[in-house]
C-alpha positions as CSV (number, residue, x, y, z in Angstrom):
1,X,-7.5,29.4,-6.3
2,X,-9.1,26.0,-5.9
3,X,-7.4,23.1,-3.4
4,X,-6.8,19.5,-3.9
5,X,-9.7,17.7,-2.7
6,X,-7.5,15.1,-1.2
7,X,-4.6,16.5,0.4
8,X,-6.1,20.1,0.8
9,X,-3.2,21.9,-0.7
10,X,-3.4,25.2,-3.1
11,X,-3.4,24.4,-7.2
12,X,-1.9,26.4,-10.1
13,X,-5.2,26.5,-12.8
14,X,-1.4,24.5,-14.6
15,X,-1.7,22.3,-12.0
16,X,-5.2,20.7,-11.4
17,X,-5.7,17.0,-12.3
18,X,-9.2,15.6,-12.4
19,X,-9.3,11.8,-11.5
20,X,-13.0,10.0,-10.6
21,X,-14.6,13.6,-10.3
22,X,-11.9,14.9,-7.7
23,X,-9.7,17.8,-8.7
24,X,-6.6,16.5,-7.3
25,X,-2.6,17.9,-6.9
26,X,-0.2,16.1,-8.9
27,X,1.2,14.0,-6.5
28,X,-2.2,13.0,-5.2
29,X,-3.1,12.5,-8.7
30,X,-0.2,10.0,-9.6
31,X,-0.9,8.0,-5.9
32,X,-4.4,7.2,-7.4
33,X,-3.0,5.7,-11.3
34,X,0.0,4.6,-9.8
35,X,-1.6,2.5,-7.2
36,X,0.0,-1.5,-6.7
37,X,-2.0,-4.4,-7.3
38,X,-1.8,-7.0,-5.1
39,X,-3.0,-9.8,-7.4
40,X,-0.7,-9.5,-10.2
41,X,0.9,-12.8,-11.2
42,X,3.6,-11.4,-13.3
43,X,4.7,-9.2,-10.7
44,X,4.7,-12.9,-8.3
45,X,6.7,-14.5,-10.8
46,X,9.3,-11.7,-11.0
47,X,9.5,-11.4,-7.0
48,X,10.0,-14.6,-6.7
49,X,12.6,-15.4,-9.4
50,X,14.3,-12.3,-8.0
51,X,14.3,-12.1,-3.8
52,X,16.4,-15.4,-3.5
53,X,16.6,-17.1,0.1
54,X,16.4,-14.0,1.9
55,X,14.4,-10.6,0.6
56,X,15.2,-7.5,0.8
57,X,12.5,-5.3,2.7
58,X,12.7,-2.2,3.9
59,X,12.2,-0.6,6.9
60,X,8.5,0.2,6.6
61,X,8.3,-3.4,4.9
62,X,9.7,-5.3,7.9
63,X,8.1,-3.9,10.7
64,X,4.8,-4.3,8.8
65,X,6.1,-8.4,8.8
66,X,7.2,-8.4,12.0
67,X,3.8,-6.9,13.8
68,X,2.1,-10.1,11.6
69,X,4.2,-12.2,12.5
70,X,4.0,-11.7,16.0
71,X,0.1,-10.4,15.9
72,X,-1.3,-11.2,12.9
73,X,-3.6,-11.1,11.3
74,X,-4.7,-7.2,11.5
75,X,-6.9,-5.1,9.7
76,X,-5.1,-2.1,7.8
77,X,-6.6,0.5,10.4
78,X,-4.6,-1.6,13.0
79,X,-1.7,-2.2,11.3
80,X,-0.8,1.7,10.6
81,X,-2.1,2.5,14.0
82,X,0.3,0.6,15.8
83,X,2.9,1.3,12.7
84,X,2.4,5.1,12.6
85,X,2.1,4.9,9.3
86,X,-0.4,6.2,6.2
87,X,-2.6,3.8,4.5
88,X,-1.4,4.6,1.2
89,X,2.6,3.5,2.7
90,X,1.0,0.5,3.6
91,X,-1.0,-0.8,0.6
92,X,2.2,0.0,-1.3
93,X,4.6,-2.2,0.7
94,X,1.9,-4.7,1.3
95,X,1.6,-5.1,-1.8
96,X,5.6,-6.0,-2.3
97,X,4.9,-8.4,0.7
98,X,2.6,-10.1,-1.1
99,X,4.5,-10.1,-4.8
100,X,7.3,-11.7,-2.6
101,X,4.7,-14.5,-0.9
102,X,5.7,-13.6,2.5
103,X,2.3,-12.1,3.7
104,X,-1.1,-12.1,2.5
105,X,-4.5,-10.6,2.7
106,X,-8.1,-12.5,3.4
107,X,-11.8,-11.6,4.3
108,X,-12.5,-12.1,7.7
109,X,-16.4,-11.8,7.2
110,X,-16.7,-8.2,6.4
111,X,-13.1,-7.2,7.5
112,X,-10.0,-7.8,5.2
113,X,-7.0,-9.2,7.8
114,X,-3.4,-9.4,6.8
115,X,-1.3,-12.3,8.1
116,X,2.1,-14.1,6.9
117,X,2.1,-16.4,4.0
């Protein structure tokens, strides 16, 4: 029985997905395609014709704002260090952040740092 390469958990021979040579679990699978992309404009447009005066983040979303706010601008290691929380959890709701324009990502020389908009 083979494992997931990423998470490390058993596969049904139903069950393997193969993404960028990795034989993957479903979910892991999925968290690879289904990955947000920062950059999208349509996705700005929408956010922002949508979130009004005051968005709607949650929990994971607005501590993530607040720790910029008050020590910004972090790397991602930092950020779900002090956050105790996954990389993956944190692209995803940085990534809302920065549909909404409320935080943003920039190369520090060879560092990316997140800070408020």
């Amino acid at each position: 029985m083979k494992n997931c390469e990423n998470c490390g958990s058993p596969l049904d021979p139903d069950d393997i997905y193969v993404h960028a040579g990795k034989v993957l679990c479903e979910d892991c699978f999925l968290d690879q395609k289904m990955k947000p992309v920062t950059c999208d404009p349509w996705a700005v447009y929408s956010a922002k014709r949508t979130i009004g005066a005051a968005p709607q983040l949650t929990e994971s979303q607005f501590r993530i704002l607040n720790l910029l706010k008050t020590e910004g601008p972090l790397d991602a290691s930092t950020i779900c260090s002090r956050l105790g929380i996954g990389e993956l959890e944190f692209q995803n709701c940085f990534a809302t952040l920065r549909h909404m324009e409320v935080a943003r990502g920039f190369r520090d020389g060879e560092k990316i740092r997140y800070t408020v908009f």
